[in-house]
ROSE-4610 file (N, C-alpha, C; in Angstrom, 1 decimal, always signed):
// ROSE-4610
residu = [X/X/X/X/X/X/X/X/X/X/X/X/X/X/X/X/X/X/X/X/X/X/X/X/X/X/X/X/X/X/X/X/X/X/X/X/X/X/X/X/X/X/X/X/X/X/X/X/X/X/X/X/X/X/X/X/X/X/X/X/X/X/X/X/X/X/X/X/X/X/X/X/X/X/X/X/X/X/X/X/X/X/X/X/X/X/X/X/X/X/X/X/X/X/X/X/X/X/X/X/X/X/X/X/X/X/X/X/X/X/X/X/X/X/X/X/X/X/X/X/X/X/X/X/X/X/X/X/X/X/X/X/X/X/X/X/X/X/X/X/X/X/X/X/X/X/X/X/X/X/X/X/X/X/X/X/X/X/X/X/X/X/X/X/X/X/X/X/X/X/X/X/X/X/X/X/X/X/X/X/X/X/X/X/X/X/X/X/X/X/X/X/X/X/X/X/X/X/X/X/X/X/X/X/X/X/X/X/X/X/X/X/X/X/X/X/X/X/X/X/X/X/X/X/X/X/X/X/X/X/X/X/X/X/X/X/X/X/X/X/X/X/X/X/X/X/X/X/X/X/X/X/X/X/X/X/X/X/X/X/X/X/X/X/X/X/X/X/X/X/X/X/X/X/X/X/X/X/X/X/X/X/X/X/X/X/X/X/X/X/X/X/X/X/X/X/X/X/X/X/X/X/X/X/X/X/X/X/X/X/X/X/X/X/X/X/X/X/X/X/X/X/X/X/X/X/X/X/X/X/X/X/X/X/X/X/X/X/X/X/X/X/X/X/X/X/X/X/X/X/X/X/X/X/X/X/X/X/X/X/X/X/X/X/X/X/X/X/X/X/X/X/X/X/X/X/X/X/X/X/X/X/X/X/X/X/X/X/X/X/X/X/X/X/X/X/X/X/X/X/X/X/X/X/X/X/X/X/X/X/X/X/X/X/X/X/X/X/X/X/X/X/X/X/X/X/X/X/X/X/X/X/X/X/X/X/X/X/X/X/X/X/X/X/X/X/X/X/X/X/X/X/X/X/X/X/X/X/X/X/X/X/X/X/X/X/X/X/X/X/X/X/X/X/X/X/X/X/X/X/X/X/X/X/X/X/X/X/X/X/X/X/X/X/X/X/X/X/X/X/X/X/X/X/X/X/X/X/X/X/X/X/X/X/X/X/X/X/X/X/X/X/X/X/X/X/X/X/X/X/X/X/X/X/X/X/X/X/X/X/X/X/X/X/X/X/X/X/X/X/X/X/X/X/X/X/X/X/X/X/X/X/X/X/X/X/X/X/X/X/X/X/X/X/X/X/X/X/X/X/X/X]
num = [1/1/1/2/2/2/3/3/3/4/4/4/5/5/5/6/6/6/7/7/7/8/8/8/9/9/9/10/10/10/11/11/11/12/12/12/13/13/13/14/14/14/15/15/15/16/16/16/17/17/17/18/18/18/19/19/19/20/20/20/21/21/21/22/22/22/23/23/23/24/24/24/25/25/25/26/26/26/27/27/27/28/28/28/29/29/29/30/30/30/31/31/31/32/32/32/33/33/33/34/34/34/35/35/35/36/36/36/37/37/37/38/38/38/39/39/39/40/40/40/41/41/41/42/42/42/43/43/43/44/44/44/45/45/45/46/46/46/47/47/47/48/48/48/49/49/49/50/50/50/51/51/51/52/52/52/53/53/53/54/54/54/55/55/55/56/56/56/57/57/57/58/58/58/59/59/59/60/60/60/61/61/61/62/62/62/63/63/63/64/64/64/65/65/65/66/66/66/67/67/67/68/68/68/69/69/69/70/70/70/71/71/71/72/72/72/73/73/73/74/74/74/75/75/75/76/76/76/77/77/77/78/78/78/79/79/79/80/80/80/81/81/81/82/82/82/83/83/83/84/84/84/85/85/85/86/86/86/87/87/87/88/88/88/89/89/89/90/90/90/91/91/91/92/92/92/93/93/93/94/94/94/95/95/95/96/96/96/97/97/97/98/98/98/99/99/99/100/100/100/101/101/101/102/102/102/103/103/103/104/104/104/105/105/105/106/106/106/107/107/107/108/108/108/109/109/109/110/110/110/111/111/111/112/112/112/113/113/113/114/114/114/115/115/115/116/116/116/117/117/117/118/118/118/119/119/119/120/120/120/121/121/121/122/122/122/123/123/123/124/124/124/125/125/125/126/126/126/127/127/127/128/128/128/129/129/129/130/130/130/131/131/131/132/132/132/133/133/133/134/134/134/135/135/135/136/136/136/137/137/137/138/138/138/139/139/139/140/140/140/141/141/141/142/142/142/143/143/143/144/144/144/145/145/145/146/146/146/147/147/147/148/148/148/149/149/149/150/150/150/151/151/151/152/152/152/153/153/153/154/154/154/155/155/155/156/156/156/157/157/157/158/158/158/159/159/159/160/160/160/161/161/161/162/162/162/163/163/163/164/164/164/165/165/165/166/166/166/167/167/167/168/168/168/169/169/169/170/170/170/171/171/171/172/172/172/173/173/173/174/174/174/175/175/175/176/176/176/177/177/177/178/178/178/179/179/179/180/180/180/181/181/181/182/182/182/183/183/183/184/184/184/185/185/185/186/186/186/187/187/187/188/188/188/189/189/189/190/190/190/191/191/191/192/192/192/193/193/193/194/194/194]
x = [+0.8/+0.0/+0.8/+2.2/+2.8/+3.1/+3.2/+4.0/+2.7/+1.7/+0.1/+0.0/+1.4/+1.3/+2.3/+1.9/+2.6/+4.2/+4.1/+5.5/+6.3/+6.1/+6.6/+6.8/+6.0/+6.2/+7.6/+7.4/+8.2/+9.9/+9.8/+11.0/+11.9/+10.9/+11.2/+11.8/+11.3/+11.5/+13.1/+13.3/+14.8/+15.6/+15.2/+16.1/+16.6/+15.4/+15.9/+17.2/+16.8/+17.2/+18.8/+19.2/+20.4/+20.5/+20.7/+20.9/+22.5/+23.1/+24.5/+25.0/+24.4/+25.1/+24.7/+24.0/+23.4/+24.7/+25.0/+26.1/+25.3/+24.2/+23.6/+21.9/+21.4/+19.7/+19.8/+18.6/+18.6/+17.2/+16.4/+15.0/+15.1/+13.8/+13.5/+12.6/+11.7/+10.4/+10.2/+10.0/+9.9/+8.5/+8.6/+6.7/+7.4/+6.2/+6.5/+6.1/+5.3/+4.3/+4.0/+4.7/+4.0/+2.7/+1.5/+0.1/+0.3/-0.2/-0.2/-1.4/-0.9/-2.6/-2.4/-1.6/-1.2/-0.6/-0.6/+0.9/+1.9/+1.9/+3.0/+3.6/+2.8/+3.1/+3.6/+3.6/+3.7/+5.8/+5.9/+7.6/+8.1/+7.1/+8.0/+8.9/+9.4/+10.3/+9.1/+8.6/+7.5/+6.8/+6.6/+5.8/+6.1/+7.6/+8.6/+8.3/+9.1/+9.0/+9.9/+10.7/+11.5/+10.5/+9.7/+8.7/+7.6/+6.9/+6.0/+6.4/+7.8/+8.0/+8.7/+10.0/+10.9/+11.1/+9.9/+9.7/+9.4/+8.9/+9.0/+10.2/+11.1/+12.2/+13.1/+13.0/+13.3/+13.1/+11.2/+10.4/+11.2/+11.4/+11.6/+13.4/+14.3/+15.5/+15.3/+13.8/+14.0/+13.3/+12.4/+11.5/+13.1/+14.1/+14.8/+15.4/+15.7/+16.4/+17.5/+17.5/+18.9/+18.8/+20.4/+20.6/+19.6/+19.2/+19.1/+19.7/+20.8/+21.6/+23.1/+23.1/+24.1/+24.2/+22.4/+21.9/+22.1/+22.9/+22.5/+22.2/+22.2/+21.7/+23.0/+23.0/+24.2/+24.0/+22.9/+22.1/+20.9/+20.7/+19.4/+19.5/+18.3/+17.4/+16.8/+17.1/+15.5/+15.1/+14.1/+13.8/+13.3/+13.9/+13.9/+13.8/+12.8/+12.6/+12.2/+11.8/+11.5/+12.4/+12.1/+13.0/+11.8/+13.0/+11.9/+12.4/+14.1/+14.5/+15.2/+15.7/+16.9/+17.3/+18.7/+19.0/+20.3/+19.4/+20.3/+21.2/+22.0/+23.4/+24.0/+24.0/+24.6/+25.5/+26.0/+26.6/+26.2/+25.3/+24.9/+25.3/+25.9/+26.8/+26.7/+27.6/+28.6/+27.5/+26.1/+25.2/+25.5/+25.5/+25.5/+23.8/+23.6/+22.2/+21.9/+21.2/+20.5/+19.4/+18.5/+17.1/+17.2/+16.4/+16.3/+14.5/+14.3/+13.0/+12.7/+11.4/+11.0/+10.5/+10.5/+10.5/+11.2/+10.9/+11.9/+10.9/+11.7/+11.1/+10.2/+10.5/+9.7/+9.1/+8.1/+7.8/+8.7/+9.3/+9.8/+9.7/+9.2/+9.0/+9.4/+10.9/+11.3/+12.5/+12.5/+13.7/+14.2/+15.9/+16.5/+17.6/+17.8/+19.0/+19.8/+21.7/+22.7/+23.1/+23.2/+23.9/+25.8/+26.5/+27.7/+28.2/+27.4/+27.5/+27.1/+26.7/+26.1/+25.3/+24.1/+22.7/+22.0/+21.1/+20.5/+18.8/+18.1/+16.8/+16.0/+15.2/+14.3/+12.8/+12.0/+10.8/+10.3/+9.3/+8.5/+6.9/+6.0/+6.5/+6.2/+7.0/+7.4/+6.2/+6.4/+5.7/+4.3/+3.8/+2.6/+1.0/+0.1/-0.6/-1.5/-2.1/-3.5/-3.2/-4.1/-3.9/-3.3/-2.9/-2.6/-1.6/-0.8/-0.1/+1.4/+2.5/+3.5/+4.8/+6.2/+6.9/+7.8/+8.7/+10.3/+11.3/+12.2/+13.0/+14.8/+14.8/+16.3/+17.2/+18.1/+19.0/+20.8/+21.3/+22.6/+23.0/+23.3/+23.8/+22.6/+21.5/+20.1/+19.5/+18.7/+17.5/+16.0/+15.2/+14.1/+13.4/+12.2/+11.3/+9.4/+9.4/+8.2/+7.0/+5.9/+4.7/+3.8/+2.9/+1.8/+0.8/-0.3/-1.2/-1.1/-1.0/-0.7/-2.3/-2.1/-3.4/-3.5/-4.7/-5.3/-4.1/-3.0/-2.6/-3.6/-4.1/-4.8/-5.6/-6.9/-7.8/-7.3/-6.2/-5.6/-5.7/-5.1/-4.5/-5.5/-6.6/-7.7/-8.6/-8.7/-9.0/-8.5/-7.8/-6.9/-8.0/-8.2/-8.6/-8.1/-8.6/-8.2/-7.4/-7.9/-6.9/-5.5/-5.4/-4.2/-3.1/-3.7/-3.5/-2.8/-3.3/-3.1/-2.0/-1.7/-0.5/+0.8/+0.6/+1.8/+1.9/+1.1/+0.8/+2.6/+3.1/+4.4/+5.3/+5.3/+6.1/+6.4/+4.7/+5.1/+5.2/+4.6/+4.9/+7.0/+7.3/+8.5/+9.4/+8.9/+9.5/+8.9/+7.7/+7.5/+7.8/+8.7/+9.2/+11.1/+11.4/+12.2/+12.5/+11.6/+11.8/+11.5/+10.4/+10.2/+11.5/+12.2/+13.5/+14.6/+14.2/+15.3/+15.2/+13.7/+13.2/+13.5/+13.3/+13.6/+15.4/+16.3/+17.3/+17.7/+17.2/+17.8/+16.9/+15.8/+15.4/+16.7/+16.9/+18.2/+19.4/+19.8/+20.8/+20.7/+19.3/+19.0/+19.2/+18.7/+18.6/+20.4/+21.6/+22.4/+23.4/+22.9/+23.6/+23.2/+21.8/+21.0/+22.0]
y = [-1.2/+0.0/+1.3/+1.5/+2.2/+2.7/+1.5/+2.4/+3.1/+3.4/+4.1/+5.2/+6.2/+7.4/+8.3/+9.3/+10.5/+10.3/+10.5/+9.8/+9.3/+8.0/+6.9/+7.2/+8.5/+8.3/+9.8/+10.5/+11.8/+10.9/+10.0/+9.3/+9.0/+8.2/+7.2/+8.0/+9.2/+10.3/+10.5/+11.0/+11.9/+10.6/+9.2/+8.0/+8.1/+8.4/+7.7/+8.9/+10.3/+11.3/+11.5/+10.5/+11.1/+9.4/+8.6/+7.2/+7.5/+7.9/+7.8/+8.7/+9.4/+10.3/+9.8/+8.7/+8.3/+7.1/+7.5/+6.5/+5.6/+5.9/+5.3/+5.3/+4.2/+4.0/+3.2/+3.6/+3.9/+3.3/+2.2/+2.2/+1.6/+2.8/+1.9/+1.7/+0.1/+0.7/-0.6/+0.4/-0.4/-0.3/-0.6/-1.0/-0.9/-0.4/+0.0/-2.0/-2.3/-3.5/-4.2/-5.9/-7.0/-7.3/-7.4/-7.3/-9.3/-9.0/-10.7/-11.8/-12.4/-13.6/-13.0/-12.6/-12.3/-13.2/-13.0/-14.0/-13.2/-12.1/-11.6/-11.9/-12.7/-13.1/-14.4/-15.1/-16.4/-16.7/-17.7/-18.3/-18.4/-18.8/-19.4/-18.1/-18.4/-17.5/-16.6/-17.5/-16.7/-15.8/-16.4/-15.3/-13.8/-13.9/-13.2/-11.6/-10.6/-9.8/-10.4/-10.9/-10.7/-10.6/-11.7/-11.9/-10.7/-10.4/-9.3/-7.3/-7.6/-6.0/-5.9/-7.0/-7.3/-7.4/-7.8/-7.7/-5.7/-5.0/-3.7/-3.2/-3.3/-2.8/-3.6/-4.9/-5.6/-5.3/-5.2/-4.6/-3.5/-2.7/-1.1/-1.1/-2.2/-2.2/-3.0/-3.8/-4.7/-3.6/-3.2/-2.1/-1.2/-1.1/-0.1/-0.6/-1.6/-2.5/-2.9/-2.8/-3.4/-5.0/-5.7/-6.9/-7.4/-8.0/-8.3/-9.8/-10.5/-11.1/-10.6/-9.4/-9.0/-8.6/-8.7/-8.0/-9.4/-9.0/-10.0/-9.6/-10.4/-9.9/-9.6/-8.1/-7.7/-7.9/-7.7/-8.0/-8.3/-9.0/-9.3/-9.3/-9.1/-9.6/-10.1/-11.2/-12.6/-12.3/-12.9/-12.9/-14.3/-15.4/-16.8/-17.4/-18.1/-18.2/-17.5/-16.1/-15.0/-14.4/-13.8/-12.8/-12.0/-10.6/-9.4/-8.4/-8.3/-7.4/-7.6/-6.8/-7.3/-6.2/-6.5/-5.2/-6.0/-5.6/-6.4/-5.2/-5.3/-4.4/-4.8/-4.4/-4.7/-3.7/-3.9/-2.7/-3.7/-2.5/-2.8/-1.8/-2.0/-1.1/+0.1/+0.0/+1.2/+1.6/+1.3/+2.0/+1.1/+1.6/+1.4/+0.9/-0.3/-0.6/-1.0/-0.8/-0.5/-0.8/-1.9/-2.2/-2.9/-1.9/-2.2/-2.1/-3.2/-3.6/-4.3/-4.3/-5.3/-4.1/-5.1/-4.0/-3.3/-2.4/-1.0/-0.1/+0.8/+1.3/+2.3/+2.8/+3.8/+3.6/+4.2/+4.2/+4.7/+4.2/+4.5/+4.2/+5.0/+4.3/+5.9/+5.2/+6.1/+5.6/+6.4/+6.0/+7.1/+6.9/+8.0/+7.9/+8.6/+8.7/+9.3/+9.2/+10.3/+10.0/+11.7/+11.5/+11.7/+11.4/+11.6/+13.2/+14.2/+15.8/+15.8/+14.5/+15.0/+15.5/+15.5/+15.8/+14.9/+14.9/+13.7/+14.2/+13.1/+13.2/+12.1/+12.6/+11.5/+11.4/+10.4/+10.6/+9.9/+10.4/+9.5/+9.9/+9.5/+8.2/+7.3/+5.9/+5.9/+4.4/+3.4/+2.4/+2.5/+3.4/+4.0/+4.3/+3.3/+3.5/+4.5/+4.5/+5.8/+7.1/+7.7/+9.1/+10.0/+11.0/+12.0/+13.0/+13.7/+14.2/+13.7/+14.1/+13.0/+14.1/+14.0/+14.7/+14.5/+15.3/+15.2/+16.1/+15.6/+16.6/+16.7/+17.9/+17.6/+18.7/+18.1/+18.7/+18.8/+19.8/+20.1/+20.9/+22.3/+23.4/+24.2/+23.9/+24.4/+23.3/+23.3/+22.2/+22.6/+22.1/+22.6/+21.2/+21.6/+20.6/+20.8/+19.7/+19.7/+18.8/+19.6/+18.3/+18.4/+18.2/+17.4/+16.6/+16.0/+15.7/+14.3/+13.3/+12.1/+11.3/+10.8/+9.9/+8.8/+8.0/+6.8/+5.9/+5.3/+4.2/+3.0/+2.6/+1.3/+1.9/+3.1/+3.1/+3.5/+3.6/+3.6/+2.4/+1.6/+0.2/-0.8/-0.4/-1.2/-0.8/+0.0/+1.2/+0.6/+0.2/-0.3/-1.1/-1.3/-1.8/-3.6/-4.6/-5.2/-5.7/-4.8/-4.7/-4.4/-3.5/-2.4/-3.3/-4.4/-5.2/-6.5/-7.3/-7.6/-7.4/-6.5/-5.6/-5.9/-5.6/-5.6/-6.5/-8.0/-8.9/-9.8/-10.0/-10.9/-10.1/-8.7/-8.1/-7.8/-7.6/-8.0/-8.9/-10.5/-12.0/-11.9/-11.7/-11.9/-11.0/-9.6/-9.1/-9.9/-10.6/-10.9/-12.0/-13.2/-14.2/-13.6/-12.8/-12.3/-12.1/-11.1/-10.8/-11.8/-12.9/-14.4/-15.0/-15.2/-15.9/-15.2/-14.1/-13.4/-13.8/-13.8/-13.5/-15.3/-16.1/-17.5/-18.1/-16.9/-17.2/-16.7/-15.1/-15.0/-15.5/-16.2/-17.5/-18.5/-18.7/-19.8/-19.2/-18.0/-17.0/-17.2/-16.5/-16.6/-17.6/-18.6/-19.8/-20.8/-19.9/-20.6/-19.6/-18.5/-17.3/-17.1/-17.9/-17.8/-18.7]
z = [+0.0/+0.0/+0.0/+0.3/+0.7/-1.1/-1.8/-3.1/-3.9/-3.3/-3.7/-3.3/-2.8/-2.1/-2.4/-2.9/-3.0/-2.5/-0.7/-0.4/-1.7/-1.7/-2.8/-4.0/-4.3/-5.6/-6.0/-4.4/-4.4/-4.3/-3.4/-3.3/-4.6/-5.0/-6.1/-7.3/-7.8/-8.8/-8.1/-6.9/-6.5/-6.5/-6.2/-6.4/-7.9/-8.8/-10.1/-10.6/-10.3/-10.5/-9.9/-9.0/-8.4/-7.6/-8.4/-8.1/-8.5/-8.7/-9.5/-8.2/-7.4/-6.4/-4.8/-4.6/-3.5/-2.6/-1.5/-1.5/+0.1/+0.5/+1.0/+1.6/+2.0/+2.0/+3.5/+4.1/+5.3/+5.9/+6.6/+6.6/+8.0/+8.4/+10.0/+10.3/+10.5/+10.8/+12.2/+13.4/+14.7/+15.3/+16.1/+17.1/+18.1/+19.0/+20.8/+21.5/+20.8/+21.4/+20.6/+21.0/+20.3/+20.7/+19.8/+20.6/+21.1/+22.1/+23.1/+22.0/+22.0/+21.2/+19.5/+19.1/+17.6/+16.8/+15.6/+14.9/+14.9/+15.1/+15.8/+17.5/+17.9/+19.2/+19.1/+18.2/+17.7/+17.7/+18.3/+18.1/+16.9/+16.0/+14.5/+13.8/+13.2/+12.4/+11.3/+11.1/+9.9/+10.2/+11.7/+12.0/+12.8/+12.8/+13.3/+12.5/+13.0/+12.2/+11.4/+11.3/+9.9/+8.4/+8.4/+7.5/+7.9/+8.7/+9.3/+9.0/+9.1/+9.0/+7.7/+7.9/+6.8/+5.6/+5.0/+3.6/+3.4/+3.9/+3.5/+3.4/+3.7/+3.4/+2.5/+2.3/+1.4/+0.0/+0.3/-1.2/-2.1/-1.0/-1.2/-2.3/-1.7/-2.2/-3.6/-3.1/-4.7/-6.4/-5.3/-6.6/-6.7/-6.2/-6.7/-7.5/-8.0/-9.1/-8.4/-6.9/-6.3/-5.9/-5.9/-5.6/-4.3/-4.0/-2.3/-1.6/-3.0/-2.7/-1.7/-1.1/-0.7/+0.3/+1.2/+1.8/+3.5/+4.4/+5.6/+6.8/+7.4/+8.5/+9.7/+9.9/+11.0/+12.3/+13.3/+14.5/+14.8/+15.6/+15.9/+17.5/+17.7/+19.4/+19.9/+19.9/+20.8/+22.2/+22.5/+24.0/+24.0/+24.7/+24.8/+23.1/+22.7/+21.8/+20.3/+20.4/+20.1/+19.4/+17.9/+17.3/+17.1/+18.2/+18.2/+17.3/+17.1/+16.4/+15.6/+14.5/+13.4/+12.9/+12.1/+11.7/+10.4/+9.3/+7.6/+7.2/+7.0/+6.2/+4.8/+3.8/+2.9/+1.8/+1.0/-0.1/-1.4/-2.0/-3.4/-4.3/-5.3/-6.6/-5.8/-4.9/-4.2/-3.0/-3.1/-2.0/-0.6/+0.1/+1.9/+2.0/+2.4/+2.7/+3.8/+4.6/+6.3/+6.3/+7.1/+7.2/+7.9/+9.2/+10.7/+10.8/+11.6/+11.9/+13.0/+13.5/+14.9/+15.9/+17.3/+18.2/+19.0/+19.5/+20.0/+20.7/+21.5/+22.6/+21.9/+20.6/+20.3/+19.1/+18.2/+17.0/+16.3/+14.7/+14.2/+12.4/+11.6/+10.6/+9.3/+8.9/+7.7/+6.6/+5.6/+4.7/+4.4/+4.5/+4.6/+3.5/+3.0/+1.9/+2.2/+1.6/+1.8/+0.9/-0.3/-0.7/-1.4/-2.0/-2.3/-1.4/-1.5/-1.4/+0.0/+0.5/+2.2/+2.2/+1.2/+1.6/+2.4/+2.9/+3.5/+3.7/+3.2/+2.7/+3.8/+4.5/+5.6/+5.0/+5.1/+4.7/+5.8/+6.0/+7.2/+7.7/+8.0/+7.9/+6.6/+6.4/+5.2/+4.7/+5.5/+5.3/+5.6/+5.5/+5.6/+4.9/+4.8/+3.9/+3.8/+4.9/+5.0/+4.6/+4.7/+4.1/+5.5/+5.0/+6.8/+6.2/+7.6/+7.6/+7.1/+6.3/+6.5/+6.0/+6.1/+6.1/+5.5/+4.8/+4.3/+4.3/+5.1/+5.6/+5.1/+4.1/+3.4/+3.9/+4.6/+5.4/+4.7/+4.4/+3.3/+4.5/+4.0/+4.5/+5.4/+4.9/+5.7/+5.9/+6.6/+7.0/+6.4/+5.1/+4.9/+5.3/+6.0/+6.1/+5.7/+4.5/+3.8/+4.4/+5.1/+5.4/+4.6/+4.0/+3.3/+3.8/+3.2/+2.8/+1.8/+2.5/+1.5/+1.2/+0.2/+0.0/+0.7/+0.3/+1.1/+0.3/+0.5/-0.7/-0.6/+0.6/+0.4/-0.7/-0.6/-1.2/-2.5/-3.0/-4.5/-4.8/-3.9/-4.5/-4.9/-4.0/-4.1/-5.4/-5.8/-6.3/-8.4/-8.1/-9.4/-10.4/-11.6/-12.3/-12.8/-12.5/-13.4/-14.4/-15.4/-16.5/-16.1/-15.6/-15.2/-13.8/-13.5/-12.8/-13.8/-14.5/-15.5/-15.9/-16.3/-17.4/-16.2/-14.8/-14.2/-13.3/-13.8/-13.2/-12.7/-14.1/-14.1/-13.5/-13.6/-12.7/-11.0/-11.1/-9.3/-8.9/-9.6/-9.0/-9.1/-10.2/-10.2/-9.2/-8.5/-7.2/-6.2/-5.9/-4.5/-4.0/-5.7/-5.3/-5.4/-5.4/-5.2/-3.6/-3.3/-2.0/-0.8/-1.4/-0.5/-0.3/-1.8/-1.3/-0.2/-0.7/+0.3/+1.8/+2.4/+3.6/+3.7/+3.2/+3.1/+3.3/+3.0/+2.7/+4.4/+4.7/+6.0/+6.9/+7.0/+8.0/+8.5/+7.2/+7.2/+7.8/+7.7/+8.3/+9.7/+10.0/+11.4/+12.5/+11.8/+12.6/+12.7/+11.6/+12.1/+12.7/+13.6/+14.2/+15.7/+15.4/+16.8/+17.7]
């Protein structure tokens, strides 16, 4: 739902536009509370955030045409049997890649860019579908900060035709068995670091 929003679409333009000067990508998205009696409450790995939060920022590096074969996992945090948090690091054609998720004391949900010149671009919040308030903040030599008025992405997405569905059918099966394997690959990571 997130790529149905303004946000995403403001992002995505300054990515394509200055992909050649970006030397790194940045994404955080945490929760204060696992709700009790959830599948987020659940032991298994699947049901872990890694697959729960972890595919959004996964998504996000694969829509950008980057590797996600490069991508591992740097830290994590269990509590007994429990993976509550993680945090994947990688370098893809020269970018610094960072995608931290799970839980954490506070809400946190953004993607941040820096680029070559030391600009640095926050969006937040980022994984975000409903409509609201939301912000972007590009900080160089001044700090200007832009808020807005974002759309419903669910009610875009839902909103889609069909047809128009259709047309970009092979393309998103072929990212979301992309990003499955990934989430499948650092299962396997996990379980031999734990």
């Amino acid at each position: 739902m997130y790529r149905y929003t303004k946000m995403y679409d403001d992002f995505f333009e300054f990515w394509k536009s200055n992909k050649g000067m970006i030397k790194s990508l940045k994404s955080c998205f945490h929760i204060p509370d696992i709700p009790v009696g959830t599948y987020r409450d659940d032991d298994r790995i699947t049901s872990s955030c890694l697959y729960d939060m972890g595919c959004y920022g996964l998504s996000l590096v694969n829509d950008l045409g980057l590797n996600l074969d490069h991508i591992h996992i740097n830290s994590f945090v269990k509590e007994k049997s429990k993976l509550l948090k993680l945090s994947l690091k990688g370098m893809v054609d020269n970018i610094s890649i960072e995608i931290n998720f799970g839980k954490s004391k506070c809400y946190e949900n953004y993607v941040q860019i820096v680029s070559t010149n030391n600009k640095k671009i926050t969006y937040y919040p980022f994984f975000y579908g409903r409509g609201g308030e939301k912000t972007i903040v590009e900080e160089n030599e001044n700090k200007e900060i832009h808020n807005f008025i974002d759309d419903n992405g669910f009610q875009k997405m839902f909103n889609l035709k069909l047809q128009d569905l259709h047309l970009t059918q092979k393309q998103r099966f072929k990212g979301i068995s992309f990003v499955t394997k990934k989430l499948e690959n650092l299962a396997y990571e996990y379980e031999i670091k734990k």
